[in-house]
C-alpha positions in Angstrom: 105.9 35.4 99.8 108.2 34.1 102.6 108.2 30.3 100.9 109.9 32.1 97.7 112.4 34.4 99.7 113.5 31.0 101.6 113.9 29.2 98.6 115.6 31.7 96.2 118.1 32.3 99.3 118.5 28.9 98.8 118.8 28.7 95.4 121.6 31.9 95.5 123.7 30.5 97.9 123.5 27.1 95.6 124.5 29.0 92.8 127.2 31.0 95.0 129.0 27.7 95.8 128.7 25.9 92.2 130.5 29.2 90.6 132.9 30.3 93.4 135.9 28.1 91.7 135.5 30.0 88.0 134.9 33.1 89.7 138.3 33.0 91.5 140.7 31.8 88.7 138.5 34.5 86.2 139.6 37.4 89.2 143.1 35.8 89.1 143.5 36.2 85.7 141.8 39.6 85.4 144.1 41.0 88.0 147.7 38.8 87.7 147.9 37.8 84.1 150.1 39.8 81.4 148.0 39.1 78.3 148.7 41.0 75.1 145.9 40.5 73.5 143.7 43.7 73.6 140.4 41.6 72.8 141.0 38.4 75.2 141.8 40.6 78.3 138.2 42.8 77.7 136.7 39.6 77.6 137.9 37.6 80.1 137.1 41.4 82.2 133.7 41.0 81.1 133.6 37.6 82.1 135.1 38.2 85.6 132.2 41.1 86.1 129.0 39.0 84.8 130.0 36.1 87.2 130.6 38.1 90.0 127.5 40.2 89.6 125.7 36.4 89.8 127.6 35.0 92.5 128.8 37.2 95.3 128.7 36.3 98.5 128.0 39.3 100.7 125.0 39.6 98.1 122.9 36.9 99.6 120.9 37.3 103.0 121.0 35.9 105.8 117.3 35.2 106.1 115.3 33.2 108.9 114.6 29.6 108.1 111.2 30.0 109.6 109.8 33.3 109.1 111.6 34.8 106.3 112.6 37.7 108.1 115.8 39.2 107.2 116.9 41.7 110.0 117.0 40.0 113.9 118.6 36.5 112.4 121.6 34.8 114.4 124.3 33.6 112.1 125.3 30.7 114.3 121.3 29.4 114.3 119.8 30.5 111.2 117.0 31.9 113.1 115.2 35.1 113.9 115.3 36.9 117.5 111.6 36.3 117.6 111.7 32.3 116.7 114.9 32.3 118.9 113.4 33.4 122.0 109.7 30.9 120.8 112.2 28.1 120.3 114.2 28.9 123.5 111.2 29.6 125.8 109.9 25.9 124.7 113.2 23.8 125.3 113.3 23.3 121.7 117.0 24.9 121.1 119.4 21.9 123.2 121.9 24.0 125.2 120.3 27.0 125.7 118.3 28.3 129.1 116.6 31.4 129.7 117.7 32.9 132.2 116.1 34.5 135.3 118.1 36.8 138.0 
């Protein structure tokens, strides 16, 4: 289960990156073009909608690349708060020391 949640994360963000150049000149001409055409302007609005309902951003994760788990994760690492502290308490993470008052 967590093998398929990495990989179609993966996948999405793939897919996020190959479309994000159609997906902004579709929203530019949806929003800033004057086209007469009745037909052509529903079309290219149906167009702008389907693409961004496949390749939105804010509608990927930000899941752990160990665990899977999808709440807890550091941006800047990629990791979960759990693996984070493993990886930490280990010396495996260069740069970071737990700390001890």
């Amino acid at each position: 289960m967590k093998n398929r949640k990495i990989f179609k994360n993966i996948l999405n963000r793939k897919q996020i990156k190959k479309n994000e150049n159609k997906r902004l000149f579709l929203k530019y001409v949806y929003l800033h073009s004057q086209i007469e055409c009745k037909a052509l302007k529903v079309k290219v609005q149906f167009l702008y909608l389907v693409k961004n309902l496949e390749s939105v951003l804010s509608k990927s994760q930000t899941i752990c690349l160990f665990s899977g788990r999808t709440r807890g994760v550091y941006k800047q690492f990629k990791i979960s708060r759990i693996k984070f502290r493993e990886f930490a308490s280990y010396g495996k993470i260069s740069g970071v020391v737990k700390s001890s008052w």
